[in-house]
Every structure is written in structure tokens, then in C-alpha cells.
Legacy VTK file of the C-alpha trace (Angstrom):
# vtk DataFile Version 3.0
C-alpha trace
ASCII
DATASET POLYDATA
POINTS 358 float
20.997 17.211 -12.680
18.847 20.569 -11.919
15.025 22.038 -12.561
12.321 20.410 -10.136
10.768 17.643 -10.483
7.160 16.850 -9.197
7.366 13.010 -8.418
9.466 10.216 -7.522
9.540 7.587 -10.692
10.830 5.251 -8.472
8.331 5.100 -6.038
6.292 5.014 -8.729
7.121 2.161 -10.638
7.842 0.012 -7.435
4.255 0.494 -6.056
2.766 -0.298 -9.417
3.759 -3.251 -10.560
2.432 -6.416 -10.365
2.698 -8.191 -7.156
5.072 -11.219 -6.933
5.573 -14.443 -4.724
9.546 -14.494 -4.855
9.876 -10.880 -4.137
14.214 -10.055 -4.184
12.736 -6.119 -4.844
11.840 -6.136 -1.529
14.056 -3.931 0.446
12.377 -5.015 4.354
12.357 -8.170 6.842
8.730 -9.596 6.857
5.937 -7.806 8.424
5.553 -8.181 12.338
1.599 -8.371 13.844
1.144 -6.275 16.494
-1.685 -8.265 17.293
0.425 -10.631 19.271
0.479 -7.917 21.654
-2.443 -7.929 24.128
-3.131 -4.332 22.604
-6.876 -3.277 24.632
-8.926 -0.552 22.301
-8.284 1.594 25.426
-4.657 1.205 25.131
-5.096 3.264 21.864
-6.659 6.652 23.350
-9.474 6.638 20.202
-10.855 9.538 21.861
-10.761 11.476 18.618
-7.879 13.376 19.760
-4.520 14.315 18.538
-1.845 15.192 20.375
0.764 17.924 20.775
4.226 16.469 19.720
3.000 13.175 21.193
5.762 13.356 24.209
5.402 9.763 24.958
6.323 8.565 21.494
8.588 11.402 21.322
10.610 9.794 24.607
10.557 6.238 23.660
12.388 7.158 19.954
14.572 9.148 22.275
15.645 5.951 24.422
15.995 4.182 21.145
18.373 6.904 20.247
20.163 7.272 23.100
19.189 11.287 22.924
17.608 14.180 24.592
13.538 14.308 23.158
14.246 17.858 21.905
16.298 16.303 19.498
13.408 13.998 18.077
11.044 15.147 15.428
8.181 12.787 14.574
7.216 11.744 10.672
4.854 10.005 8.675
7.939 7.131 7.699
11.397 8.202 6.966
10.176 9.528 3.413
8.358 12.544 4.756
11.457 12.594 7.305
13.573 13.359 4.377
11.597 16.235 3.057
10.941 17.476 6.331
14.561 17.770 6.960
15.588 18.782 3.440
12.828 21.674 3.236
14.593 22.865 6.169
17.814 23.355 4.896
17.936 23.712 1.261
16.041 25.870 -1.323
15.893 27.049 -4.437
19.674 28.012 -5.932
21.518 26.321 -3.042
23.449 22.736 -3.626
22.919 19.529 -2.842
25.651 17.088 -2.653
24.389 13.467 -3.398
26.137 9.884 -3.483
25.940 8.437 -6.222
24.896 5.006 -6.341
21.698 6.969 -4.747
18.232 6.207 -3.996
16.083 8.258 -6.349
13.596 9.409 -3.864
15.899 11.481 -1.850
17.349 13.073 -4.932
13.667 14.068 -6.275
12.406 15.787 -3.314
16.222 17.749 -3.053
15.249 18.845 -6.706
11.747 19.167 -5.766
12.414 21.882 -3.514
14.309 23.802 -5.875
17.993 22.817 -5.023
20.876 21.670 -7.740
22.463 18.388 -7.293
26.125 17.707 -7.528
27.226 14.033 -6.996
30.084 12.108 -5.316
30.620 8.401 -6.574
30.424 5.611 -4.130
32.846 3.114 -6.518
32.191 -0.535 -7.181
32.838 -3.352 -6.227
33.167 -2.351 -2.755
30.993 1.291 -2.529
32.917 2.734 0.252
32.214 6.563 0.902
35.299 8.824 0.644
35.633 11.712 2.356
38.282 12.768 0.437
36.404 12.889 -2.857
33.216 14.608 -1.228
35.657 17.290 -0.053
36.995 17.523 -3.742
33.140 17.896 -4.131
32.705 20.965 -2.330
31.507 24.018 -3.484
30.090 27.961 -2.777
27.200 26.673 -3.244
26.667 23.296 -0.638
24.440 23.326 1.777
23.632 19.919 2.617
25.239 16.462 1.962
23.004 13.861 1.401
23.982 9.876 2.687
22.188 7.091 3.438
23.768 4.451 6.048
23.769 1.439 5.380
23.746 2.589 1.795
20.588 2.004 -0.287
21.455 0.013 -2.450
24.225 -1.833 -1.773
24.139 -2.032 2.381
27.545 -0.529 2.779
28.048 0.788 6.181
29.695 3.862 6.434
32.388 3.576 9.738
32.086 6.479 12.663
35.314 7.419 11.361
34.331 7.994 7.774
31.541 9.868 9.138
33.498 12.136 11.267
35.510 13.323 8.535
32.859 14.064 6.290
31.209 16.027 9.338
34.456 17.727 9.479
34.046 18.815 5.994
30.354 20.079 6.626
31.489 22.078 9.156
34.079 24.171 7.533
31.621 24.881 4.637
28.968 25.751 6.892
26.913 23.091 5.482
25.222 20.095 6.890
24.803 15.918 6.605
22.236 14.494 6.155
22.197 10.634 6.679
19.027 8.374 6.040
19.489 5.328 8.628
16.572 3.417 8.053
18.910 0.267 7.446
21.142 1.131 10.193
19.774 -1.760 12.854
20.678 -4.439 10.276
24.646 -3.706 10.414
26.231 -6.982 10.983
27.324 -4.984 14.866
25.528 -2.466 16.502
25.668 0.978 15.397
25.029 4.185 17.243
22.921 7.157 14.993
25.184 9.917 13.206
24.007 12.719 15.013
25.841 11.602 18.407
29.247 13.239 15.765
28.058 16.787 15.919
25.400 19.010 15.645
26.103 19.402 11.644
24.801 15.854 11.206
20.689 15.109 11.077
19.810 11.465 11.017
15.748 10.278 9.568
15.207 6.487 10.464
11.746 4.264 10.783
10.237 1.097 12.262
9.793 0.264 8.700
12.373 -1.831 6.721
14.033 -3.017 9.800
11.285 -4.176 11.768
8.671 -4.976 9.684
6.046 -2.280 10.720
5.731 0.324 7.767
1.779 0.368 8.086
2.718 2.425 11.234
4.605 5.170 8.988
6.359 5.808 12.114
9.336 7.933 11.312
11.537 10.726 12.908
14.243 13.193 12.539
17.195 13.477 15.018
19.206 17.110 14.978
20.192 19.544 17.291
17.519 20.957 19.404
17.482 24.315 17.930
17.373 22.856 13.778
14.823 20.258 15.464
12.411 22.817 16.608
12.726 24.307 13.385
11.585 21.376 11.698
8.718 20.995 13.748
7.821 24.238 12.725
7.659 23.633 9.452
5.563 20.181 9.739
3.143 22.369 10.812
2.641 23.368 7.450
1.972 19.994 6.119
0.332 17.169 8.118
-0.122 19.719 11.654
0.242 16.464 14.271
0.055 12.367 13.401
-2.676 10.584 13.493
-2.944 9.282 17.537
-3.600 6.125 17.103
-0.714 4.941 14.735
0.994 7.094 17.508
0.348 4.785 20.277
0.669 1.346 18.588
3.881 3.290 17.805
5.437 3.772 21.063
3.688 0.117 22.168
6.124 -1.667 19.335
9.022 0.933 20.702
8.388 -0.461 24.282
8.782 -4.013 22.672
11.358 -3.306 20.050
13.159 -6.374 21.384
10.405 -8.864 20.835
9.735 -7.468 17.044
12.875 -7.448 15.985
13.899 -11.014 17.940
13.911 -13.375 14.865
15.448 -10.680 12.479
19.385 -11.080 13.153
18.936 -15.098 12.488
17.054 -14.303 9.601
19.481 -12.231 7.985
22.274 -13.725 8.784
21.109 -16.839 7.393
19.761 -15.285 4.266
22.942 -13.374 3.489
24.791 -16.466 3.393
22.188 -18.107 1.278
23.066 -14.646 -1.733
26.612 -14.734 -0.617
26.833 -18.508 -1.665
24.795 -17.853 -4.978
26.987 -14.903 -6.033
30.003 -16.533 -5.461
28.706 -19.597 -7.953
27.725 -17.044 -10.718
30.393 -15.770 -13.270
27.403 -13.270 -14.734
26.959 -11.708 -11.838
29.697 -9.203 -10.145
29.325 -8.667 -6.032
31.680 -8.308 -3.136
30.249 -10.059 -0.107
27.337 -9.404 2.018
28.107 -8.698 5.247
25.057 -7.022 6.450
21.772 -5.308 5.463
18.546 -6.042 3.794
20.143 -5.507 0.307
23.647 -5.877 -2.221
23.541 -4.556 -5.386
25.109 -7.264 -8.113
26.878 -6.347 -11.302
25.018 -8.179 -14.492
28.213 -8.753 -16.161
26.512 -9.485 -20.153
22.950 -8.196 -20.851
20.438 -6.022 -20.046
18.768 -5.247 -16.542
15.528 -4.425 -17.112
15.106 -7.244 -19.774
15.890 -9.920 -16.481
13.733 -8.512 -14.453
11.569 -8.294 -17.364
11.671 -11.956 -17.784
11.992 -12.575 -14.042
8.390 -10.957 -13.532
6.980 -12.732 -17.091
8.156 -16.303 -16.443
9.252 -17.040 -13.042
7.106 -14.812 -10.582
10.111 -13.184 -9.034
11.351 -10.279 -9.185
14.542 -7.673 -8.896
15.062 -3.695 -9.246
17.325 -2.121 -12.074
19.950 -0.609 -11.059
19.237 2.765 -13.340
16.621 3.633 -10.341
20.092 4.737 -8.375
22.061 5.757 -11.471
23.788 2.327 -12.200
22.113 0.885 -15.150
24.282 -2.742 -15.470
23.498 -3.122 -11.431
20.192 -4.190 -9.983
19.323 -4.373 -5.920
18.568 -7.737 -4.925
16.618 -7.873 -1.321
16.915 -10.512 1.196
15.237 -10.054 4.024
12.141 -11.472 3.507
11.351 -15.823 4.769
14.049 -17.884 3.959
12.007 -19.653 1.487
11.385 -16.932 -0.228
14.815 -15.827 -0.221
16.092 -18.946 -1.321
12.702 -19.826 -4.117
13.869 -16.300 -5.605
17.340 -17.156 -6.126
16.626 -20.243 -7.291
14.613 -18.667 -9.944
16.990 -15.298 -10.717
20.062 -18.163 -11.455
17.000 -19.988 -14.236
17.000 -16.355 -15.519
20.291 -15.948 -16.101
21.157 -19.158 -17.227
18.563 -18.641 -20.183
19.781 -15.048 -21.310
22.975 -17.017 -21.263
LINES 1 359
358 0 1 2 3 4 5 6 7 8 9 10 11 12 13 14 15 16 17 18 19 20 21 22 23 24 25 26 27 28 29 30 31 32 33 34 35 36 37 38 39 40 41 42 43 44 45 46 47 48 49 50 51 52 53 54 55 56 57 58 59 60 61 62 63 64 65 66 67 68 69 70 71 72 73 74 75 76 77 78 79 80 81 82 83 84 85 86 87 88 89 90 91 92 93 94 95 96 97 98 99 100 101 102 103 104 105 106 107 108 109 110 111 112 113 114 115 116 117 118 119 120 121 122 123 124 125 126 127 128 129 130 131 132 133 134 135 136 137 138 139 140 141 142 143 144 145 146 147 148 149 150 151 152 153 154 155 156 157 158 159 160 161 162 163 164 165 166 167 168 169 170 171 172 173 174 175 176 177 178 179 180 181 182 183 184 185 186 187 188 189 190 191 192 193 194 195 196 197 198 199 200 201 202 203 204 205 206 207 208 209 210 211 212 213 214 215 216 217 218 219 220 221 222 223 224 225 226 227 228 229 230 231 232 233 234 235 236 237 238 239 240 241 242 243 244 245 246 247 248 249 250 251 252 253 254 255 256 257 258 259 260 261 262 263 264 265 266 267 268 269 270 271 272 273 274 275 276 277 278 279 280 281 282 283 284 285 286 287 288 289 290 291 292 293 294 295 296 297 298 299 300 301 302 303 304 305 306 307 308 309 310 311 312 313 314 315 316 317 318 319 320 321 322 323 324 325 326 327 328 329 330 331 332 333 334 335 336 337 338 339 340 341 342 343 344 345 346 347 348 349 350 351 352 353 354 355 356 357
């Protein structure tokens, strides 16, 4: 794939269509009200201010991290993380070395800014990365390798080990790795960021698909201090500072992570086994098993993709995403982190779905 592109049709199509009440194309855990804090107005700063790097928000990412602050660069949501980062290392005629299942966004702003994209297949049915094949990968011409952990789609984690070899491979080429974590908190164990491996690695995370707070489009880049300053440099050009006040309800839900994200390892785990039972009773449908993440990403053994989720959306008021949205058209992404009863409604309705295309 080359030539730039000017939008992201996935993000398109996903905030277009038509809502639905058994949502499995949701890719994050329900929404969290911050008004169960006791949040005072004052507590907000609405003095009409913004602020300069916002060093309190700036610190409490940097506890979450377990980093130094001058390693934290603050976003509007791990999207504009991902440009931020990307405009900062790649441009027009260098190389951009993708996964491939892949999530389309990344891959449109990489082409956006001018950069050619080579690919490196992450191969059913279990979608481990290989370091081996991204070195085989390699060329001249790479500047950045581009990862997401846990993978989006399929919620693959990606071991330290696996990571550190890759890095390894960066580093030889001069190039760097960049790893979208914004799934990371909902490995089955705890998982420390990328960028504790080496100063080649850049990590972009949010408080969005984990925890349920994506109106705050609080996001953030983690790199070495001197690449970090750089990219704060450059965010001058686009949005100058955040706004303060999603700033501050920010670092309050930061302060608290522990009470937003309390009910979320139940919920998962229960929901996982929920798909993990359903795919195992379904001889249409191809899958290793979930074992963490918000997301798998199914094989439809016989038919079409977007017909099911075609019917899905017509008939049953559910809901999926074809798989050609990450370069695997006989695959869809199935979400589950979402109420239980939601969860288990919308596979309920996916296995009526198949059953009739039967």
C-alpha cells in the first residue's frame, strides 16, 4: 500500500452507523460516571485558563506508568497519540512497517503523512508476533514499526520477550517501535508499558477502552525524554494545550483509577468465558481461546462477513465488525466488554444469524 490518504474509512463507517442494543462492535468496558465522585465546580479550575503541559496530569500518567514525567506527552485520546508520535518520526519516502491483521486507523494516518507501508503477518489461529519475520521485513527504508499490544483485533498479547527482540531489531536499523497499548490493562496479568525495553520503543495508551472514560479523550505518549520533548513540540502545531477542564476530571479519575476500573476484571473474565463457551459450540466459526482483552477476532468458516453483520444489524439489533477493516475479509472482531447481558443477548443473537445463513 502507498500514496496518502485523507481519512480513516474505518472510523468512518463505525461512527455512522446505526446505533444498536446488542453492540459485539464495541471494542470498550461500559462507560464509568465520574459523577459518583464528589467532583466540586472548583475542583475543575473553570477559570478560563489553560495550562502549560498540565504538570499535575502530566505526574499522575507518570505514576500510572511507572516513569519519569519528561517521558509523558499528553493527547486528545490515543488516536491523536498515534499521529502525534508518527508525525514525529516518519515522512514522506520513509517506511512504515505494519502488522498485519492491523487496525486501519493507524495505517491511514502512517500513509497520511506521506510514508509507504510494508506489512508483517500476525498468522491465524493464534496471531502471535514474530520477530523473526519482522526482521525478514526489514528494509533501507524503515523507520518505524508499528504494533498494537494487546493486538486490535484479536487481543493477543505480545510477551516482554517478543518485544525485546523486536526492539533489538529497531535498534540495529536505526529505526523505532511504536506500540499502541490502549488494551494493555485488560491482559489476563498485569503488564508493564513497552517503553521500560529501551529508548527505541514509544508507547500511546488512554483512559478510554479500558476504563470506560473516552468522553475525557485523555491520551498520552511515553518515549524518551529527548523524542518526548520533540513531540510536544510538534503538538504545538495542532491543538497548542488541552482543554483544562477535561484535564482535571482527568487526573481526578487517574487519582481513582482503582475505583473505575474495580468491576472491570470480573466483568471480563466472566464475559470471555461466556464467547469462549459459544465459540467452542460453533463449527462456522474458527477461534483459539480468549484469554484476555476486550476483543477475539473469529474465523466465519462458509459465507460472507459483511452480509452477517448485514443481517445482524437488519433483523436482530446486534451487531459485529468485518474483518476487511484490518485486512482479513473471512474474520470479523467480536467485542465483549460491555454488561453481561449484553454480552450474552448479542451472542445469543450472532448464533440465530448464523444458524439462518446456514
Amino acid at each position: 500500500m502507498s500514496g496518502r490518504v485523507l481519512q480513516s474509512d474505518y472510523m468512518h463507517w463505525a461512527k455512522t452507523r446505526a446505533p444498536v442494543t446488542y453492540n459485539l462492535a464495541s471494542s470498550e468496558v461500559p462507560h464509568f460516571r465520574l459523577d459518583r465522585f464528589a467532583i466540586e465546580i472548583a475542583d475543575l479550575e473553570l477559570d478560563g485558563a489553560s495550562r502549560h503541559r498540565d504538570p499535575p496530569l502530566r505526574a499522575a500518567i507518570a505514576r500510572k506508568a511507572g516513569v519519569d514525567a519528561a517521558q509523558v506527552v499528553m493527547a486528545d485520546g490515543t488516536s491523536m497519540a498515534n499521529m502525534l508520535a508518527m508525525a514525529a518520526l516518519v515522512g514522506p519516502g520513509d517506511e512504515v512497517l505494519a502488522e498485519t491483521p492491523a487496525y486501519e486507523p493507524m495505517i491511514a494516518t502512517a500513509r497520511f503523512l506521506g510514508a509507504g507501508i510494508s506489512s508483517v503477518a500476525r498468522r491465524a489461529p493464534d496471531f502471535r508476533i514474530d520477530p523473526e519475520a519482522i526482521a525478514a521485513a526489514m528494509t533501507p527504508r524503515t523507520k518505524l514499526i508499528l504494533l498494537t499490544n494487546l493486538h486490535n483485533p484479536t487481543g493477543v498479547l505480545a510477551s516482554e520477550a517478543e518485544l525485546r527482540a523486536i526492539g533489538e531489531i529497531a535498534a540495529k536499523a536505526g529505526a523505532y517501535v511504536l506500540v499502541d497499548e490502549v488494551y494493555l490493562d485488560a491482559a489476563a496479568t498485569p503488564q508493564r508499558s513497552c517503553v521500560h525495553l529501551g529508548s527505541q520503543f514509544i508507547a500511546t495508551a488512554s483512559l478510554t477502552k479500558v476504563y470506560g472514560l473516552s468522553g475525557l479523550r485523555c491520551g498520552w505518549i511515553l518515549a524518551a525524554p529527548e523524542l518526548a520533548e520533540k513531540i510536544w513540540r510538534l503538538n504545538e502545531l495542532f491543538g497548542v494545550s488541552q482543554a483544562h477542564a477535561d484535564e482535571r476530571l482527568s487526573t481526578i479519575a487517574l487519582d481513582r483509577l482503582g475505583e473505575v476500573a474495580a468491576d472491570t476484571p470480573a466483568l471480563l473474565a466472566h464475559n470471555r468465558a461466556l464467547v469462549n463457551d459459544f465459540l467452542a459450540g460453533r463449527d462456522d466459526l474458527e477461534a483459539p481461546p480468549v484469554v484476555g482483552g476486550v476483543t477475539c477476532f473469529p474465523r466465519l468458516v462458509r459465507g460472507n462477513v459483511d452480509a452477517l453483520d448485514g443481517l445482524l444489524r437488519a433483523r436482530y439489533d446486534a451487531a459485529i465488525v468485518p474483518g476487511r477493516f484490518f485486512g482479513l475479509a473471512d474474520h470479523f472482531r467480536l467485542g465483549f466488554g460491555q454488561p453481561t447481558g449484553i454480552v450474552a443477548g448479542g451472542l445469543e443473537r450472532l448464533g440465530a444469524a448464523l444458524d439462518s445463513l446456514r
